[in-house]
C-alpha positions in Angstrom: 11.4 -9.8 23.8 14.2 -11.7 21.8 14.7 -8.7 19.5 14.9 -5.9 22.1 17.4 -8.2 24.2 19.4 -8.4 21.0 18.8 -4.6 20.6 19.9 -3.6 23.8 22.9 -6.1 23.5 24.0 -4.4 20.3 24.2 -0.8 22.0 26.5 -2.2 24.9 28.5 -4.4 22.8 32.2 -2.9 23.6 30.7 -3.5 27.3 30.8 -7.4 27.4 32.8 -8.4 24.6 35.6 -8.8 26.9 33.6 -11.4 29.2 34.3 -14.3 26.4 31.2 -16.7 27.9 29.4 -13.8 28.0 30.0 -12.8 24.1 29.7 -16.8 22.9 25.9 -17.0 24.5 24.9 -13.9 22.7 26.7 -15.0 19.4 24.4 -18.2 19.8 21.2 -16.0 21.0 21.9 -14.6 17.9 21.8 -17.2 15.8 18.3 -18.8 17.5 17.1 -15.5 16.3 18.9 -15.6 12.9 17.0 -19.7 12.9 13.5 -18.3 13.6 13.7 -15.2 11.4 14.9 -17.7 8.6 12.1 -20.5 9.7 9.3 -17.8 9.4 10.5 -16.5 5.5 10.7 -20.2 4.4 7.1 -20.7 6.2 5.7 -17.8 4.2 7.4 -18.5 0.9 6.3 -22.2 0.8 2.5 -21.2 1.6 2.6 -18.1 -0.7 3.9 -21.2 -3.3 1.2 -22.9 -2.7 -1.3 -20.4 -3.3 0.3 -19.1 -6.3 0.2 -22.4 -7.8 -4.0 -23.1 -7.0 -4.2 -19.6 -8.2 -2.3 -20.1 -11.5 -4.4 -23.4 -12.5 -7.6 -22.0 -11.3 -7.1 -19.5 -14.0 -5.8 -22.0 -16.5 -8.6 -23.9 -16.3 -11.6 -21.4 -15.9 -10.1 -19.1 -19.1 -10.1 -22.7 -21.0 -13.7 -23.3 -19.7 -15.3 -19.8 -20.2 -13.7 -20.4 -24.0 -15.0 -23.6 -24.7 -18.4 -22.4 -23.2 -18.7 -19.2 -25.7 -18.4 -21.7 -28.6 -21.1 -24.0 -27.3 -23.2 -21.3 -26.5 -22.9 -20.1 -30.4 -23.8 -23.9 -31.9 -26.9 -23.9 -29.3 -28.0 -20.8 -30.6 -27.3 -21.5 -34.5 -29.2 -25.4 -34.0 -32.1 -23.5 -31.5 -30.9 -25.9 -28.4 -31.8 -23.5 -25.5 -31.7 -25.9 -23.2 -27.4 -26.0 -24.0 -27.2 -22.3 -24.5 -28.6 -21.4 -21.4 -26.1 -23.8 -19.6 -23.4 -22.3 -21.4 -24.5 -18.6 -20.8 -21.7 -17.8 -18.2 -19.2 -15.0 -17.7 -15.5 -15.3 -17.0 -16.4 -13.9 -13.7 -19.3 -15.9 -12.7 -16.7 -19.0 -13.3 -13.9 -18.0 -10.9 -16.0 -16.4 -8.5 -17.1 -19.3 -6.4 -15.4 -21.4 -3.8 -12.4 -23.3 -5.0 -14.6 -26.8 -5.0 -17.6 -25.5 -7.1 -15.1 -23.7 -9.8 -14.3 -27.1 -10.6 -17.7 -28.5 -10.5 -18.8 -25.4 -13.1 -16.1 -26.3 -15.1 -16.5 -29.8 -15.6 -20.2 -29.1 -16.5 -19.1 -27.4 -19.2 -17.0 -30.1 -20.5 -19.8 -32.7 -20.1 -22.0 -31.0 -22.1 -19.2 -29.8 -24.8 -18.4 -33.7 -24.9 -22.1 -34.6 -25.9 -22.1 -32.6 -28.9 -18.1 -32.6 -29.5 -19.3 -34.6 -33.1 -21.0 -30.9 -34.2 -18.4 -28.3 -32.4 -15.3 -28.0 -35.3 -16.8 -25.5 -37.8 -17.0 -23.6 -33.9 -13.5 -24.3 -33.5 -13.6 -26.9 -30.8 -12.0 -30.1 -31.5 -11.6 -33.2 -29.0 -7.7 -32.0 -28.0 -9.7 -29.2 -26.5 -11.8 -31.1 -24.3 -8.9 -33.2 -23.4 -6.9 -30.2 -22.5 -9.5 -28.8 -20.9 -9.9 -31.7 -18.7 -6.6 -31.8 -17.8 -6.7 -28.6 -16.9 -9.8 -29.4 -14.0 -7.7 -32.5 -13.2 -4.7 -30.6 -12.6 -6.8 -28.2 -10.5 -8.7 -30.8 -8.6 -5.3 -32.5 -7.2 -4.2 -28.9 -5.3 -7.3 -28.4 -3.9 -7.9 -31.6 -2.7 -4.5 -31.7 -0.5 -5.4 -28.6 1.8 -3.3 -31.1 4.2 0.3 -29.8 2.3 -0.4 -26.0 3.5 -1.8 -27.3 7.0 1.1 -29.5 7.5 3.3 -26.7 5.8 2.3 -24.7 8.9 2.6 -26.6 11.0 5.8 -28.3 10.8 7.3 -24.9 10.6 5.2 -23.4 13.9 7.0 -26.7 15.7 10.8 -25.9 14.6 10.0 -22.1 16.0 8.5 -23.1 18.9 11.6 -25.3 19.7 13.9 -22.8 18.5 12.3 -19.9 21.1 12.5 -22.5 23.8 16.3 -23.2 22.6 17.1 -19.0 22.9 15.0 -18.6 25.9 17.5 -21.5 27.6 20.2 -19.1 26.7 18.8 -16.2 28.1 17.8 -17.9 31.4 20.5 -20.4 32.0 23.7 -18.1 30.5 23.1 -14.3 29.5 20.9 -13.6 32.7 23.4 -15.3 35.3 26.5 -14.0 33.8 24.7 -10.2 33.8 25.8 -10.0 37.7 29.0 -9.0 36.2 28.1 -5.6 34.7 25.7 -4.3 38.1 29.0 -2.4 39.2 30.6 -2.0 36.5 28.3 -1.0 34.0 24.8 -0.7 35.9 23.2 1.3 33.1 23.5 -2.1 31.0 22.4 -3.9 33.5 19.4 -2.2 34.5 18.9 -1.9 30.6 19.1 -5.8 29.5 16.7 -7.1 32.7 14.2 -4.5 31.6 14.6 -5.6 27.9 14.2 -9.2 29.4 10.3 -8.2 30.9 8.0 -10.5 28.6 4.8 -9.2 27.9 1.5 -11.5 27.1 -0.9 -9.2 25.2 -3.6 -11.6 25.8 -3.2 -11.6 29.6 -1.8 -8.1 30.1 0.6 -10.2 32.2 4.3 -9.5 32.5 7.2 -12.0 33.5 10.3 -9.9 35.1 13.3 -11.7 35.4 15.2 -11.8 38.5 18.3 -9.9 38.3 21.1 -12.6 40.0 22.0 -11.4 43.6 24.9 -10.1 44.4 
């Protein structure tokens, strides 16, 4: 509703540019609009953040793991520990694939058994700084996705400044724009018909409309 009102508002624009109160409640509808619009980018951008940064160590760590696991997997065959290789037969893709919690879980199996036989793993090319990296690695993973509160809250805080904000526009519309509109329904009755039908709000869950009452004469 706030964006056809603005619409509609930007066709007539020569028509109540001259009724100065008129012109300063639309010029601060405006910028309620120009708030939410603004609210909603920074709400997307900071949850898309967050994501991107689970997503980026999630693959940090699971590429680490699925290395260190091939390398095990070749010592278990060469000593004949098929116990280890087994544990250590897993693709890139059967690492990543789970839910966030049990990637971890995977992956920190892998350095628990790496650790037990770290003492035979150098002629494989694994040496403790890669256990330690790779365990920072899970660590650094394990701290995202054990604050789902920061997207929630995220979310949240901006769905409260928008829901403030619409109340803040719809004030303008009720309590300014609508009552001052009585000046057009002579002079320009087109643009009044035109903003009080732009003004009909429209619940798609209900099917339930609001209309506006125009101000009498």
């Amino acid at each position: 509703m706030f964006r056809v009102v603005d619409t509609t508002c930007d066709v007539y624009v020569a028509v109540w540019t001259p009724l100065v109160p008129f012109a300063t409640a639309v010029a601060a509808f405006k910028a309620k609009i120009k708030a939410i619009e603004d609210e909603i980018e920074t709400q997307s951008t900071e949850l898309d953040g967050y994501a991107m940064d689970k997503g980026k160590k999630k693959e940090t760590m699971v590429r680490k793991a699925h290395s260190v696991a091939n390398q095990v997997f070749a010592y278990a065959e060469d000593v004949g520990d098929t116990v280890l290789r087994e544990k250590m037969d897993v693709s890139y893709s059967d690492l990543i694939a789970p839910r966030d919690s049990i990637v971890g879980q995977k992956c920190q199996g892998i350095h628990t058994e790496a650790n037990a036989v770290i003492a035979s793993l150098a002629p494989y090319g694994i040496l403790p700084l890669d256990l330690t990296d790779l365990q920072g690695f899970i660590d650094a993973y394990e701290l995202v996705i054990s604050a789902p509160r920061v997207a929630i809250t995220v979310r949240k805080g901006a769905t409260e400044r928008i829901e403030t904000l619409i109340r803040e526009g719809t004030t303008i519309l009720t309590n300014r724009m609508d009552k001052l509109m009585s000046e057009f329904k002579d002079s320009d009755p087109v643009f009044h018909q035109e903003y009080f039908d732009a003004r009909i709000v429209v619940n798609s869950g209900s099917v339930k409309e609001e209309v506006p009452v125009p101000p009498g004469p």
